[in-house]
N, C-alpha and C positions, 0 to 999 in steps of 0.2 A: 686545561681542565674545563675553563667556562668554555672552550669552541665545541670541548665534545660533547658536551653538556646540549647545547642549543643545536649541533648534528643529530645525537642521536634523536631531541624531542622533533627535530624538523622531520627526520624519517619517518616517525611514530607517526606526526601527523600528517603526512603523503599516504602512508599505507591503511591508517586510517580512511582517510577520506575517499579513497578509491577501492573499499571494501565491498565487497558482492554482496547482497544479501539476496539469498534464496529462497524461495517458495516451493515448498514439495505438498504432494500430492496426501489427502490424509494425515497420517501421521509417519509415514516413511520417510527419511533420511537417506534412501539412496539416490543416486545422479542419476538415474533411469528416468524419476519419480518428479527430478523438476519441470514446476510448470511455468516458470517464469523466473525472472531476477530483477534487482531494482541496482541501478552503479549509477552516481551522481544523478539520483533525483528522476532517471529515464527505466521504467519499466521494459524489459527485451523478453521477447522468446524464450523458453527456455533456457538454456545457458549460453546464449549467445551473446554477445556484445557489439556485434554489429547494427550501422545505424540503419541499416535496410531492415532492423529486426525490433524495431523501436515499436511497442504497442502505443505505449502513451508518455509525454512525461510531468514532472511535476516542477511547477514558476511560483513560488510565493505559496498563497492561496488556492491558486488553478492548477486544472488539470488538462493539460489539453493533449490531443489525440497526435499521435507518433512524435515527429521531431518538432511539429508544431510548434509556432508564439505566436500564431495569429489571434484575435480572437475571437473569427467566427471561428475556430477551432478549440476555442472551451468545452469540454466536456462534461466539466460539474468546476464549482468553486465552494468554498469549506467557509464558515465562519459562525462562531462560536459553538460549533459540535454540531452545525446543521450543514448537509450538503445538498446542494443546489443544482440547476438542471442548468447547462451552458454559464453565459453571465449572472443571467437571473439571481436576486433576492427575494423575491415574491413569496413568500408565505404558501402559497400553494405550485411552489417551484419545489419543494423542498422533494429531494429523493429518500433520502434517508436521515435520521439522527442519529449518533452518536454519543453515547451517555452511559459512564459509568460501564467500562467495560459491555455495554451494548451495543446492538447496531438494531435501530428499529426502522420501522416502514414509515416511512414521510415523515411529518412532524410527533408522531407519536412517541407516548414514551409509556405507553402501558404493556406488562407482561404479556399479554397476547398477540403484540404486534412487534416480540421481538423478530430477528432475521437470526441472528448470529452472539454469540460467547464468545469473545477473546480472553482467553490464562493462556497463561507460559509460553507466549508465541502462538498460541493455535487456535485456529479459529472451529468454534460449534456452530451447528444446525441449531437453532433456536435458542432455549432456553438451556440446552443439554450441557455437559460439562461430560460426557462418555467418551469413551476412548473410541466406539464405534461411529460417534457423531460429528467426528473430528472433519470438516469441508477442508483444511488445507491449514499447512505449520510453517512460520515464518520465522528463519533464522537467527535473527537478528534484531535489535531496534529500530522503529521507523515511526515516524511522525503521522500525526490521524493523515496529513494530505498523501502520504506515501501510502498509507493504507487503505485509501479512497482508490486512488489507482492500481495498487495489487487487486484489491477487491474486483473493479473493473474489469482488469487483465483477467483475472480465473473465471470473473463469470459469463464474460463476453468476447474472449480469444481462446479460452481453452477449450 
């Protein structure tokens, strides 16, 4: 009984940990509509899994560009809800903040410098929380650094 015990939770977490998560277009849930995927940390192509299809992945903190671990290959790095241009920390490196369900422009964190609304998986046009303002809906759970490179992925490969 304890062997099958510790099989079935080793399963669980194998099929766990090599779980797709999808990014569809708007708010659509059809496989036509995907714009991307995240599997173990690597941002692909729409449903591909292939490493020739790697937009970006995700090391720690860092984001760096396709199968990348160099690090003139950082693409932003994340540290306390603030994301950053390559290595950079610099105060005026900052790309975006992240804060409370928001995503704002550089270091800001005032309402008119939001980007984007994340509820239920899906990310808004600004301030909007409308079904028509829906920029893209993501499946599953994923870490601000995994949604620093989705984000990337939809704005800058699709």
């Amino acid at each position: 009984m304890k062997y099958l015990i510790l099989l079935a939770t080793t399963i669980l977490i194998t099929f766990t940990m090599q779980a797709q998560t999808k990014v569809y277009k708007g708010r659509s849930t059809y496989s036509t509509d995907v714009i991307c995927n995240l599997n173990n940390g690597k941002v692909y192509k729409r449903t591909s899994g292939y490493s020739s299809d790697v937009i970006c992945n995700v090391n720690g903190t860092k984001i760096y560009k396709g199968n990348s671990s160099y690090s003139s290959d950082v693409l932003y790095n994340v540290s306390e809800g603030k994301v950053y241009k390559g290595t950079s920390t610099y105060s005026t490196d900052v790309v975006m903040t992240i804060k409370d369900v928001k995503v704002y422009k550089g270091r800001s964190t005032y309402s008119s410098d939001v980007l984007a609304t994340i509820k239920d998986g899906k990310v808004y046009k600004g301030n909007s929380t409308y079904s028509t303002d829906i920029q893209f809906s993501i499946d599953g759970y994923v870490t601000i650094e995994e949604f620093v490179a989705i984000w990337h992925a939809v704005l800058y490969s699709y």
